[in-house]
C-alpha distance (Angstrom), angle and dihedral (degrees) to the residues before:
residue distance angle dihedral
X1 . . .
X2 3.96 . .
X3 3.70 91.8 .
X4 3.73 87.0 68.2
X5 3.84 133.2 70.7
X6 3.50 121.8 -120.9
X7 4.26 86.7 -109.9
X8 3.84 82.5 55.4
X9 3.68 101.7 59.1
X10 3.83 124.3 98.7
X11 3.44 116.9 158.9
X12 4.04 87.9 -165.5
X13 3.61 104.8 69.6
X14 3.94 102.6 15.5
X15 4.31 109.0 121.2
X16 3.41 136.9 -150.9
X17 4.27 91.8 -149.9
X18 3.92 85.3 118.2
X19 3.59 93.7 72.1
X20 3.36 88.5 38.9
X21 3.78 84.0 61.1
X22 3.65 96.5 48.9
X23 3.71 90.7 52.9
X24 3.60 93.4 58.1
X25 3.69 83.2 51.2
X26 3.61 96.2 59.0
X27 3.58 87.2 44.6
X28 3.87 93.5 54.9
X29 3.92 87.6 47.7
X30 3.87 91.0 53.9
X31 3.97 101.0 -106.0
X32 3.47 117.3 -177.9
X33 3.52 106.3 -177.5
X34 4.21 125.2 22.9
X35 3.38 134.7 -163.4
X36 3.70 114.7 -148.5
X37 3.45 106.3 -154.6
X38 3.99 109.4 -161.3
X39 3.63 136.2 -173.2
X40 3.64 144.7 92.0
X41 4.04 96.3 32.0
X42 3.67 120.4 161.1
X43 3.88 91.3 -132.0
X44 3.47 147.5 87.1
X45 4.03 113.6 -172.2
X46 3.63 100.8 111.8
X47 3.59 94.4 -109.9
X48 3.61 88.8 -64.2
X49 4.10 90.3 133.4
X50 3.94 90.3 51.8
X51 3.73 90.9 49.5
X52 3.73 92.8 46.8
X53 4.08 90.6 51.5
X54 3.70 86.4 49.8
X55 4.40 85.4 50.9
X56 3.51 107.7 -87.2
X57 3.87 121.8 139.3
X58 3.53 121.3 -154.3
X59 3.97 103.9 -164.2
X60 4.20 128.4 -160.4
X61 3.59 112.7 -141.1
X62 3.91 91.1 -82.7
X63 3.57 91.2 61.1
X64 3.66 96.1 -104.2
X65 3.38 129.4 137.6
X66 3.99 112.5 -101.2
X67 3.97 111.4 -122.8
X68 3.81 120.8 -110.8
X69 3.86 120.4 -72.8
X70 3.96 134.4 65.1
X71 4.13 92.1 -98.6
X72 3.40 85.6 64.2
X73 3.74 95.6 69.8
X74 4.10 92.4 67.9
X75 4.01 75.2 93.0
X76 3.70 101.4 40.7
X77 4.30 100.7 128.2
X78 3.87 89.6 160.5
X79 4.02 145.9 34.4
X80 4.28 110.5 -163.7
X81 3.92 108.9 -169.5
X82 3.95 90.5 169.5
X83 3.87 83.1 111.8
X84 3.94 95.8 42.5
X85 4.15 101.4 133.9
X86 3.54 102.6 -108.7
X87 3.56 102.2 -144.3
X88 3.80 83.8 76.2
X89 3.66 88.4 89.8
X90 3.98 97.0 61.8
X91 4.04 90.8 53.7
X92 3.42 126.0 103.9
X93 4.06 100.9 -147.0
X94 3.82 117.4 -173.8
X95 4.16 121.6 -176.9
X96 3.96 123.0 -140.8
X97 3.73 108.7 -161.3
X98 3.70 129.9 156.6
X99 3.75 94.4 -153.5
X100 3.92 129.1 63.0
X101 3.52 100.1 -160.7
X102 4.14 122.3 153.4
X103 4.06 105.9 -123.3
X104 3.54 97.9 -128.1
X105 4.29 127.8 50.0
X106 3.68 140.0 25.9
X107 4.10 92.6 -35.5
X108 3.78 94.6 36.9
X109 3.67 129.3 102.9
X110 3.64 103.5 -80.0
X111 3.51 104.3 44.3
X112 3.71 90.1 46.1
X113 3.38 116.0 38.3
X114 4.27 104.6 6.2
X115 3.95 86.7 88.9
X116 3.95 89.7 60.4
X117 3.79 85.6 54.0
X118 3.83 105.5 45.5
X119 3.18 106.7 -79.2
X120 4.07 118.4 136.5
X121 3.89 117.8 -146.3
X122 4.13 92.0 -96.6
X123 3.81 82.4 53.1
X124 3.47 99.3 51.7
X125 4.17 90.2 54.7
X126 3.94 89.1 47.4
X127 3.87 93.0 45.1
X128 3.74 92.0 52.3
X129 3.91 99.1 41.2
X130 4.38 81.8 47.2
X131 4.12 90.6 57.0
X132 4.05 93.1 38.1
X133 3.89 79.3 62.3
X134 3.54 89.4 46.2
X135 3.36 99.0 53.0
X136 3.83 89.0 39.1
X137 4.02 87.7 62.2
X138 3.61 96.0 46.2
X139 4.03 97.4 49.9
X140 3.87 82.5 51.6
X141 4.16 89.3 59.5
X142 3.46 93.9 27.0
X143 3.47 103.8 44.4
X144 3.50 86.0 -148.8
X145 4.13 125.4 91.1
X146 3.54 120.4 -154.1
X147 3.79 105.1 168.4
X148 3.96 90.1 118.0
X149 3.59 103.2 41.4
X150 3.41 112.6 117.5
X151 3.77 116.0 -98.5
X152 3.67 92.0 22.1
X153 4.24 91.7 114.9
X154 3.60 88.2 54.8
X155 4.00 118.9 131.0
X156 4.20 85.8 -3.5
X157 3.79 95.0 -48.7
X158 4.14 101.1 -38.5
X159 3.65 84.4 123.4
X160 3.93 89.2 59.6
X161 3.74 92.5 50.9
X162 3.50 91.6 47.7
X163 3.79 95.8 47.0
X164 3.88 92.5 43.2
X165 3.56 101.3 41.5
X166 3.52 109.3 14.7
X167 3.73 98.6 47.7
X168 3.71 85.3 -128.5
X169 3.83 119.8 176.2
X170 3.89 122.7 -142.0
X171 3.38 130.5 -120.7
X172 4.06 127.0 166.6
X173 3.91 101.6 -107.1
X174 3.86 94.9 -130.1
X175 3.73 83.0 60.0
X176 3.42 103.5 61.2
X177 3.86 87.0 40.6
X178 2.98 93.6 56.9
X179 3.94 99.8 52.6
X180 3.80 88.7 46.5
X181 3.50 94.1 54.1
X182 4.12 96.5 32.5
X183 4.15 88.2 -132.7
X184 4.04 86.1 165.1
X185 4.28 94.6 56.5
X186 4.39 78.7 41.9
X187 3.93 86.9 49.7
X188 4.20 94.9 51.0
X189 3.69 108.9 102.8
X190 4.17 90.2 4.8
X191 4.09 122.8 141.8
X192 3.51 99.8 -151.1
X193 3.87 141.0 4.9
X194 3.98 115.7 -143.7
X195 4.36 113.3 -176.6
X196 3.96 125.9 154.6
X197 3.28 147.4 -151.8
X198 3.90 137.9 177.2
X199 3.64 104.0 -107.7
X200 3.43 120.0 9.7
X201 3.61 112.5 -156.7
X202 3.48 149.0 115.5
X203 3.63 95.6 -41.5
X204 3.27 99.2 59.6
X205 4.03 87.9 82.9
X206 3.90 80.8 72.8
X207 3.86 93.6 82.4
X208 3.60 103.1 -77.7
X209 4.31 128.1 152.3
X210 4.02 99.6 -87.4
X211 3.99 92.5 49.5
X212 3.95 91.0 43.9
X213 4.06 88.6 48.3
X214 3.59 88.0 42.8
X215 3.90 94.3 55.7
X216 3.29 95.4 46.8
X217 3.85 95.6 46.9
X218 3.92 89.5 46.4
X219 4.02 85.6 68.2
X220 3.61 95.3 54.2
X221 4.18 80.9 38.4
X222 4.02 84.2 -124.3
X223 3.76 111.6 160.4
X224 3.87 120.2 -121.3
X225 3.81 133.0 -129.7
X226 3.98 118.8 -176.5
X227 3.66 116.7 -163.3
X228 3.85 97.4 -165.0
X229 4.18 135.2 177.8
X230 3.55 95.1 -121.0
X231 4.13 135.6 -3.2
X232 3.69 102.2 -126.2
X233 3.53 129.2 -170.2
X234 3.98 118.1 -52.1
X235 3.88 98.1 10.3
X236 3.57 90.8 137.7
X237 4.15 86.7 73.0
X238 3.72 86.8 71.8
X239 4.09 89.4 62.6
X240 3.91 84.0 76.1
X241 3.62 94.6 52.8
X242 3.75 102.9 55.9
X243 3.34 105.4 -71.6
X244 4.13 112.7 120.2
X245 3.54 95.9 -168.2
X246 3.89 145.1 -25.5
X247 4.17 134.7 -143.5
X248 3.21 130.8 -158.9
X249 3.91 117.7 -136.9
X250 3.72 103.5 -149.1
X251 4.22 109.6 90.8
X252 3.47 103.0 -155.8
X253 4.47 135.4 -22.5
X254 3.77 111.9 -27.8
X255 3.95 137.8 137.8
X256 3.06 137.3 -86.0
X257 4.05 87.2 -118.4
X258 3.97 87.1 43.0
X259 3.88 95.5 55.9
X260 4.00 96.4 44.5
X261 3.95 95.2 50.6
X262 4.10 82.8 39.5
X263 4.41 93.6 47.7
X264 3.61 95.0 101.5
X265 3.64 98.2 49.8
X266 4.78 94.6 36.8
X267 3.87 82.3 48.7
X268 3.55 98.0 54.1
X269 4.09 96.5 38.2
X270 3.86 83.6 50.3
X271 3.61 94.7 54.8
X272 3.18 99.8 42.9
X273 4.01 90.2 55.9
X274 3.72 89.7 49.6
X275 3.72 89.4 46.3
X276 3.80 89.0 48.7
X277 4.54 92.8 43.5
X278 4.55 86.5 45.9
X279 4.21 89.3 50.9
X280 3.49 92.5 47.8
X281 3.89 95.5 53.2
X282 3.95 88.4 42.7
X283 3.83 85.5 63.3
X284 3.73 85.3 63.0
């Protein structure tokens, strides 16, 4: 999503067929096991445009193929997985998300994270109703619904897709990080802990980076820093989860547009403060 500007974003017609594409890549290459790394996608389709690059059809009522993009699945009357690639089924297919959101409701990809990506508020009703019928279609052919499974609103509904047709299993992101990169062997004997994350708020109790970090720093009873975008609303629940304190990296009003072209330079200003604030208790 940060590779587009804020003009580009349209949480309507955006597809995930590019990961659909590098699926049949790893395929082609003889991958055995894949890691579907989600998060911080620009659409909203449900996964219906990686499923269609892997040979799905999703069919209107005339039998024609519905366009790209998850509002185009208010007219979804059939799925067709005749052309589904078959060697799907010998694939071991794991998702890292930082978010355990359901895809349909209140808490489910839309509603929470379709205004970040475009969508206006009479959007974000029509993009949930489209992927309730989505998921209403594939629990008919699946026999199996996966709507409220944890995960499933991840990167606008790829986790459902994954879950649901892929067989996927779930796994917070910052978990399998974290065992790739062996952060709790870096963490034994450590001072201090810094992560990030671009707002820290509330919803970062749903499985996202700092609370991972934080878990796994707790163990090695590490404190936690977050350097964060923003402080959003009920950030200060995190301080009874592991987290010691947090900052916020902007100094004063900006935009949105202002503080991602700025990051490199608020990041390094802020750690340098908190650098400056953890020396100065260390001398006492």
């Amino acid at each position: 999503m940060q590779l587009l500007t804020l003009e580009q974003r349209d949480a309507c017609v955006t597809s995930t067929a590019g990961t659909g594409q590098l699926i049949l890549a790893a395929l082609d290459a003889g991958a055995r096991r894949i890691i579907l790394a989600i998060g911080g996608s620009a659409t909203n389709d449900g996964g219906s445009g990686m499923l269609a690059a892997l040979g799905a059809r999703f069919l209107d009522a005339d039998h024609q193929p519905l366009p790209p993009g998850g509002l185009a699945l208010a007219n979804l009357a059939r799925i067709d997985l005749s052309g589904f690639d078959p060697r799907l089924s010998g694939v071991r297919v794991e998702i890292a998300a930082d978010v355990d959101n359901p895809l349909c409701g209140p808490n489910g990809a839309s509603y929470i994270f379709g205004p970040q990506k475009g969508a206006s508020p009479e959007q974000v009703i029509a993009l949930d109703a489209a992927l309730g019928r989505f998921a209403d279609h594939s629990a008919h052919i699946l026999g199996l619904d996966q709507r409220n499974s944890p995960g499933s609103g991840a990167a606008g509904g790829m986790g459902f897709a994954a879950k649901a047709y892929l067989n996927a299993s779930f796994r917070p992101g910052v978990e399998v990080v974290a065992d790739l990169t062996g952060l709790e062997q870096a963490l034994i004997g450590a001072d201090l802990a810094i992560t990030g994350e671009g707002r820290f708020d509330a919803q970062t109790l749903r499985g996202k980076t700092p609370l991972g970090v934080a878990r796994v720093a707790q163990r090695q009873r590490v404190p936690v820093l977050v350097l964060a975008g923003t402080l959003g609303e009920g950030y200060e629940q995190l301080y009874q989860h592991g987290i010691s304190a947090a900052f916020a990296l902007t100094s004063g009003p900006m935009s949105l547009e202002q503080a991602c072209r700025d990051t490199r330079r608020l990041l390094h200003d802020r750690a340098r403060d908190v650098a400056r604030v953890w020396q100065l208790a260390a001398r006492h």
